[in-house]
C-alpha positions as CSV (number, residue, x, y, z in Angstrom):
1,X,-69.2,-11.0,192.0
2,X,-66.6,-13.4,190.2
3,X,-63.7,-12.9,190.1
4,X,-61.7,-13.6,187.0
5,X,-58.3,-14.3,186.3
6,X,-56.5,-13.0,182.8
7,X,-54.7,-10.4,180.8
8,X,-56.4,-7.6,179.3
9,X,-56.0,-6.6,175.6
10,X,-53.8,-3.6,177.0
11,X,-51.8,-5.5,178.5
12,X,-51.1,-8.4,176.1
13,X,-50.6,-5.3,173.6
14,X,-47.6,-3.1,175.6
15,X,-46.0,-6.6,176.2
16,X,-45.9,-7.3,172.6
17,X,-44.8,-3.5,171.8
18,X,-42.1,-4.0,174.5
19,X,-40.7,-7.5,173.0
20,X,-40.9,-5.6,169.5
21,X,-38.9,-2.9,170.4
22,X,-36.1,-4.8,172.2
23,X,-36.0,-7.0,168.9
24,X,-35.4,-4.3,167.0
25,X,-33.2,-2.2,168.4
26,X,-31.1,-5.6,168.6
27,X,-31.3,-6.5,164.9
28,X,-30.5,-3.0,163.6
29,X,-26.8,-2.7,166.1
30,X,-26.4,-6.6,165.1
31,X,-24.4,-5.9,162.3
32,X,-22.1,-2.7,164.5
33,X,-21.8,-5.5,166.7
34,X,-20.5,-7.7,164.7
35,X,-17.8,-5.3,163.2
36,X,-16.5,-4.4,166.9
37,X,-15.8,-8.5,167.7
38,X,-14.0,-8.6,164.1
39,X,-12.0,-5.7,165.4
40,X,-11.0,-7.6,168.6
41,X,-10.1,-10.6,166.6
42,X,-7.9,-9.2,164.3
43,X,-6.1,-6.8,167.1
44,X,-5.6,-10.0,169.4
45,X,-4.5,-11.8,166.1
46,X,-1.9,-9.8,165.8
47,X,-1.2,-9.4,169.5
48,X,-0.4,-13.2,169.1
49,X,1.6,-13.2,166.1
50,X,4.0,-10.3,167.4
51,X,4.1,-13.4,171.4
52,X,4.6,-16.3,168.7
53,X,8.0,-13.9,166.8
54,X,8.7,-13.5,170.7
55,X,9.2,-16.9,171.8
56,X,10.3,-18.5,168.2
57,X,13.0,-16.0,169.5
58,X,13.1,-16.7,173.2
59,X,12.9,-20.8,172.8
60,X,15.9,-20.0,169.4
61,X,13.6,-22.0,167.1
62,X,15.1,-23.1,163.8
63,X,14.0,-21.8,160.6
64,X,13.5,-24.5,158.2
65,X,13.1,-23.3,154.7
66,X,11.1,-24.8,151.5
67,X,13.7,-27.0,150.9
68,X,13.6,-28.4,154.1
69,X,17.2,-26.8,154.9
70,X,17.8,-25.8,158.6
71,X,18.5,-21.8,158.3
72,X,20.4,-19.9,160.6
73,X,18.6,-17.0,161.8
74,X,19.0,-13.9,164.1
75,X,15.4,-13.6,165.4
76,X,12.3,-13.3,164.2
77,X,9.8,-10.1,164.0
78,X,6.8,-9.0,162.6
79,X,6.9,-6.6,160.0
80,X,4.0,-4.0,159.1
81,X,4.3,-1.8,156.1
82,X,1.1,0.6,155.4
83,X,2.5,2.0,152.1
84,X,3.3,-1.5,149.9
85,X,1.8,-4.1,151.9
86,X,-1.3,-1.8,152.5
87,X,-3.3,-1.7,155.7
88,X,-5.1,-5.2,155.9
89,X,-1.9,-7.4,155.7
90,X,1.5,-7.9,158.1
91,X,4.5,-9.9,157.6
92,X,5.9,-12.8,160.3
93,X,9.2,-13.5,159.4
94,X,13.1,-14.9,160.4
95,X,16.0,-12.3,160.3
96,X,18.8,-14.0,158.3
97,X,21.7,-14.3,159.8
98,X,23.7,-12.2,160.7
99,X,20.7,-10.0,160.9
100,X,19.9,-6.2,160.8
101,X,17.4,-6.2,163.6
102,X,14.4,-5.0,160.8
103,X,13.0,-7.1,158.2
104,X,14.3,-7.0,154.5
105,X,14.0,-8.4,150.7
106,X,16.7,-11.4,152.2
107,X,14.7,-12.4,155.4
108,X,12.5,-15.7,155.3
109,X,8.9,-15.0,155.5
110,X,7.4,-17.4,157.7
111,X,3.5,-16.0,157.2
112,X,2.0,-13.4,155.8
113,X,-1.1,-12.5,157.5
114,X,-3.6,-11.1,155.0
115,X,-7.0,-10.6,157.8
116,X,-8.8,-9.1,154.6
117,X,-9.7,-12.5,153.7
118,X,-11.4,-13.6,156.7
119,X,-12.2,-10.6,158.5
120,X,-13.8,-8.1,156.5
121,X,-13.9,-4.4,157.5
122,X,-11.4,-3.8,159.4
123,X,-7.9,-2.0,158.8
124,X,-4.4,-1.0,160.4
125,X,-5.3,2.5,160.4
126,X,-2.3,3.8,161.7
127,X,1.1,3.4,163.5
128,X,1.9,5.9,166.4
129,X,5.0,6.8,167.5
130,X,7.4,6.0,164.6
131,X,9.1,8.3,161.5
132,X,7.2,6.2,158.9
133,X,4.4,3.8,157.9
134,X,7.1,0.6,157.9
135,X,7.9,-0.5,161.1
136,X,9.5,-4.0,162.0
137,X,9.2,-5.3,165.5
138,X,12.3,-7.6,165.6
139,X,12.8,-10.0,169.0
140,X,17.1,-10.9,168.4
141,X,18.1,-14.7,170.0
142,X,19.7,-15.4,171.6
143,X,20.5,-12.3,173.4
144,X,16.4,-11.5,173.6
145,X,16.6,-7.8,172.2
146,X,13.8,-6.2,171.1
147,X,14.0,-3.5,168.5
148,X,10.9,-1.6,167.0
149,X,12.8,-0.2,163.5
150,X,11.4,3.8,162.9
151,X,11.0,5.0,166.0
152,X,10.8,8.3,167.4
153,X,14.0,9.6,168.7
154,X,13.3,8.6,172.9
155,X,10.0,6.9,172.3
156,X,10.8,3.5,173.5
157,X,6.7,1.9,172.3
158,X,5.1,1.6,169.4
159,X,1.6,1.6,168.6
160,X,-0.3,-0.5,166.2
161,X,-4.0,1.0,166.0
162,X,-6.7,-1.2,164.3
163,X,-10.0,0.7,163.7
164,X,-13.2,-0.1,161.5
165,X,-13.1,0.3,158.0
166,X,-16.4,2.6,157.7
167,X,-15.8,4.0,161.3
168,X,-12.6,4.8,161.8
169,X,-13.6,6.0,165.0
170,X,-13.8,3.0,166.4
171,X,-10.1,1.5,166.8
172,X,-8.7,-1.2,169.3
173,X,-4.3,-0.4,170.0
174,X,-1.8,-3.2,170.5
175,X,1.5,-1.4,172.2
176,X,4.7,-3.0,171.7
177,X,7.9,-1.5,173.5
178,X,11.7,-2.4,173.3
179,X,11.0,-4.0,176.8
180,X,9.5,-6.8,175.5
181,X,6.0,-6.4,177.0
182,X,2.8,-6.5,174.1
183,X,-0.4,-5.3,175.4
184,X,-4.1,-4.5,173.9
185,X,-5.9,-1.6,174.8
C-alpha cells in the first residue's frame, strides 16, 4: 500500500473557514477598536495637560504674553466648561495676578485644546462631584495649592469622565483632587 502524504479537501476547507472567520470578526470590531484607543488618547491628553498646569506652577514658569511681555501670574489651571465651551474643548491657562484661584475673562490663555479636530468621536461627557458644568482646576505658585472651583461641599476630587460619542457607555475618568495627585481610571 502507499502511503501518501497531503491534506484532504476537508481539511484545506475548515482551515480556510477558520482564517475567514477570525478575519472577520476582526474587521467588523476594527472600527470599536479604534474608537476605544481615541478615547485613551484624549483622556491621557488631558491627564497631561492638567501635570504640564502642575509643574508650569511647581517650576513658577513665566507667562510671556503676545507681545513678548513677561506677565506676572498666580498659577496656572486647566479650565473645563461643558455649557459654553461645549464638551470636546478645555482651556490651559495662567491666573493673573493676584489671582482668584479659577479661571476668568482676564486670565491669559495659554492653549485651548479643541480634541474634536483630531480625535473624532469622543466627548467630555460629564463632570462628577462638582455644583456645575464649569470647573477650573487651578495649581497656585508659589505656595503649590490646588483648588478644583465648584466642588461639592467635603468632596475634596473631581472627576473628568470622557466616554464615546455614539456609546456613551464606554467612558475612561481622569480624577483630580486638591492633593495634587491626577490619575486615569
Amino acid at each position: 500500500m502507499i502511503n501518501q502524504k497531503g491534506f484532504t479537501i476537508v481539511e484545506v476547507l475548515v482551515v480556510v473557514m477558520v482564517i475567514s472567520l477570525v478575519l472577520m470578526v476582526t474587521i467588523v470590531n476594527f472600527p470599536f477598536a479604534k474608537l476605544q484607543l481615541t478615547l485613551s488618547r484624549v483622556t491621557y491628553k488631558f491627564e497631561q495637560d492638567v501635570r504640564r498646569a502642575q509643574n508650569m506652577a511647581l517650576s513658577s514658569f513665566q507667562y510671556k504674553d503676545e507681545n513678548g511681555v513677561f506677565q506676572e501670574v498666580a498659577g496656572y489651571g486647566v479650565y473645563v466648561n461643558l455649557a459654553i465651551l461645549g464638551n470636546k474643548k478645555y482651556i490651559i491657562y495662567a491666573d493673573t495676578f493676584p489671582g482668584n484661584k479659577q479661571y476668568d475673562a482676564f486670565d491669559y490663555v495659554i492653549e485651548t485644546v479643541d480634541f474634536s479636530l483630531s480625535e473624532l468621536g469622543i466627548i467630555i461627557k460629564q463632570i462628577d462631584n462638582v455644583v456645575s458644568n464649569a470647573v477650573s482646576v487651578n495649581f497656585e505658585s508659589p505656595v503649590f495649592d490646588t483648588f478644583i472651583s465648584q466642588l461639592h461641599q467635603n468632596q475634596k476630587t473631581a472627576k473628568f469622565i470622557f466616554a464615546i460619542e455614539t456609546k456613551p457607555e464606554k467612558t475612561k475618568s481622569v480624577w483630580v483632587n486638591t492633593s495634587s495627585l491626577v490619575e486615569v481610571k
